[in-house]
N, C-alpha and C positions, 0 to 999 in steps of 0.2 A: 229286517231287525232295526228298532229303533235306537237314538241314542241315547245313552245312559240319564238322567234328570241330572246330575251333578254336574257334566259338561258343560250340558243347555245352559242350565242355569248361570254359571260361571261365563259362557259367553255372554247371556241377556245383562248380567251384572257388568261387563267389561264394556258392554255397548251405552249402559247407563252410564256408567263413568264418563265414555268421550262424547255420552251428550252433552255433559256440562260447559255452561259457558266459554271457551274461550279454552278448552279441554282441547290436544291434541295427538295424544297419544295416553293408552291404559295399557300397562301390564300387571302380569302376578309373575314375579319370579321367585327362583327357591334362595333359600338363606346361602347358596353357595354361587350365586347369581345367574343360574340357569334359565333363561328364558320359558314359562309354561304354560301361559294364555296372553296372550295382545290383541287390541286392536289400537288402529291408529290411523290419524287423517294423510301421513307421509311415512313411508315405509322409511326412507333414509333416514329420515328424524329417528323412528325408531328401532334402527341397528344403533345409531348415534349413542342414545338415550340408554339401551343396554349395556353399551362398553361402557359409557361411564359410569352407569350404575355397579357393575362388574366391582368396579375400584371405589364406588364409596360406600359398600356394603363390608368391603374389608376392613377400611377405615373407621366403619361406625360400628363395626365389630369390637374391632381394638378399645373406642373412645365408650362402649355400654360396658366394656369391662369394667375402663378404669373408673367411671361413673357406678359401677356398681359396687368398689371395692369403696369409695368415698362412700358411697350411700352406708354400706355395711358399717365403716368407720362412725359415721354420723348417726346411724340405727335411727335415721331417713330414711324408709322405702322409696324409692324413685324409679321410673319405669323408663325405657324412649316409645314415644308415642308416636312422633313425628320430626321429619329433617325433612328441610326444603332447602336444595340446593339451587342457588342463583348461576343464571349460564347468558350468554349472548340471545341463544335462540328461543329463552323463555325460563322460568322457574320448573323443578320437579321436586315433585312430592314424594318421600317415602314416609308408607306405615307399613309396620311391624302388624302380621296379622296374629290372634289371637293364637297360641300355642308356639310364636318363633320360626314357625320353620319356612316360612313363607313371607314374602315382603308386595305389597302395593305399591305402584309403581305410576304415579299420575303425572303427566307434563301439561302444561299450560300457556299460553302465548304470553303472558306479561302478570308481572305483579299486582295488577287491576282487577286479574282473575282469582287471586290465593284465597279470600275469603270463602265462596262461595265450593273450589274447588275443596277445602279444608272442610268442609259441613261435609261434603258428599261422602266424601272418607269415611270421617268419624261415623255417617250412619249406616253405613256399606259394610263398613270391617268384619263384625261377625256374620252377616250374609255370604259373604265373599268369602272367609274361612272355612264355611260351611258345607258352602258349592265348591270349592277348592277339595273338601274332603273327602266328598261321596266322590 
């Protein structure tokens, strides 16, 4: 029996992700920080990379509240699209994938990389939510 097209897919997307230049780790995890597809060039890097993401998914939970209740205030729609946290071992990416319930999860070796890393995203996201959903 074969496997399901959504899996596949969701790995071939995860594997495009850590083609990217200077890319060294892709996850998808859940909005509750559950780890649900990885790939990565250092496994320790990305146990690392999960724990901490663990703790800034609560934090940019708390911070898209109160950024939505200013929004509501201002009756400024505003969305998070993206948070790039700076670390020793390199910058990570998070986006929010289409529907919340799932988070993109890119690390990168240096700041030299965020540009480039930043496009793949943006044009991954609804792919990746996709294959994330079948």
């Amino acid at each position: 029996m074969s496997e399901p097209e959504g899996p596949m897919e969701l790995e071939r997307l995860l594997d495009e992700m850590l083609a990217v230049r200077g890319a060294t780790a892709a996850a998808l995890v859940g909005a509750d920080g559950e780890l649900l597809a990885s790939r990565s060039l250092d496994r320790a890097l990305l146990e690392r990379t999960v724990s901490i993401i663990t703790s800034a998914l609560a934090a940019g939970r708390a911070l898209g509240e109160l950024l939505a209740e200013e929004a509501d205030a201002s009756e400024a729609g505003t969305s998070l699209e993206q948070v790039t946290l700076m670390f020793g071992e390199g910058p990570i990416l998070l986006s929010p994938l289409p529907g919340g319930e799932r988070v993109m999860v890119l690390a990168v070796e240096s700041e030299h990389d965020l540009g480039r890393a930043r496009l793949a995203l943006r044009g991954n996201l609804r792919r990746l939510a996709q294959a994330a959903s079948a």
